[in-house]
C-alpha positions as CSV (number, residue, x, y, z in Angstrom):
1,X,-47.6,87.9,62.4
2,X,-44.2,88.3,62.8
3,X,-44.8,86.9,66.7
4,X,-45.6,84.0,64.9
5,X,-42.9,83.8,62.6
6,X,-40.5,84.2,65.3
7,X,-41.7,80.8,67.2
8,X,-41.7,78.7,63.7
9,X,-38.2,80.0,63.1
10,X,-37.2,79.0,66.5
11,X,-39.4,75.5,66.4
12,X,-37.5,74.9,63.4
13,X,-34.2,76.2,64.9
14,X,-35.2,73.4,67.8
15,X,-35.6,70.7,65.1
16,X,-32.2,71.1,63.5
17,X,-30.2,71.4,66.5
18,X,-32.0,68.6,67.9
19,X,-30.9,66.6,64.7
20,X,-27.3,67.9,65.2
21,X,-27.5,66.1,68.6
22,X,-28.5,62.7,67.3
23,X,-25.9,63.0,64.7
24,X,-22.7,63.5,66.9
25,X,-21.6,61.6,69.0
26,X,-18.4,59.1,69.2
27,X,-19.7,57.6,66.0
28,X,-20.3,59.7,63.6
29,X,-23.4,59.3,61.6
30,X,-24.6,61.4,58.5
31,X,-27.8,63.6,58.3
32,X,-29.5,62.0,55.8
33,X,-29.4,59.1,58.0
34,X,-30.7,60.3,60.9
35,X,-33.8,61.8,59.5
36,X,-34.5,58.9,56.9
37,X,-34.2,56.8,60.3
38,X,-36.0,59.6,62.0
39,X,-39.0,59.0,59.7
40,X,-39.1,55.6,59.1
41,X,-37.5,55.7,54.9
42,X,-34.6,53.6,56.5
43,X,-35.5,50.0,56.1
44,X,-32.6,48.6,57.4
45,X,-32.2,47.3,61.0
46,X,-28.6,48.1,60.7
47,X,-26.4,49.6,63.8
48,X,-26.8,52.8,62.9
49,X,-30.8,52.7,63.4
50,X,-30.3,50.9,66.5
51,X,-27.4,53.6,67.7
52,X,-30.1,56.6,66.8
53,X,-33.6,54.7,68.2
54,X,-32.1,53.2,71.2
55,X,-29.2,55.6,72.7
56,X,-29.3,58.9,71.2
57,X,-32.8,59.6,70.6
58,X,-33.6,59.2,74.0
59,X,-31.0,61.0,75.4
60,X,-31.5,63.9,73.1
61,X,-35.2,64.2,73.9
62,X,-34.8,63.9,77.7
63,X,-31.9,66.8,77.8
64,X,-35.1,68.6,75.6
65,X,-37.4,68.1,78.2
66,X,-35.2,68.5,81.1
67,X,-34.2,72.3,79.5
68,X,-37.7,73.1,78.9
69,X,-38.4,72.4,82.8
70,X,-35.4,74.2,83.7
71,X,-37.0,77.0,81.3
72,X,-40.2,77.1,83.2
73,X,-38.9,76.8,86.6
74,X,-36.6,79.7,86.0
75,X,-39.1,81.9,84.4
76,X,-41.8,81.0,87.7
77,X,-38.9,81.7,90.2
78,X,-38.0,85.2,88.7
79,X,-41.9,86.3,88.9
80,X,-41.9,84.6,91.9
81,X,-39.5,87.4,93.8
């Protein structure tokens, strides 16, 4: 149980910081606007949306993917040797 509750805390740590990242940036946008974007509320096809669909979004989720790789290839090298 508390294995468990140790990964949702840390999925949910994942979440938030990966919220920070689409926030900042040289233009700063608020949170609420990054999740209602995030989830489709925001209606609007303003610049913000397109700043946080089109350049930060992807960026955010390929440094996620490219630190889970590193993760993994870290973790097979040390059982590795």
């Amino acid at each position: 149980m508390r294995f468990a509750l140790s990964i949702a805390g840390l999925a949910l740590l994942l979440l938030a910081l990966l919220v920070a990242a689409i926030a900042t940036g040289s233009t700063a946008l608020p949170f609420g606007k990054v999740v209602a974007t995030l989830v489709g509320a925001a209606s609007d096809a303003s610049a913000s949306s397109r700043i946080i669909l089109d350049l930060r979004l992807p960026r955010a989720l390929l440094a996620l993917m490219v630190g889970a790789g590193l993760g993994i290839v870290g973790c097979l090298l040390q059982t590795a040797t």
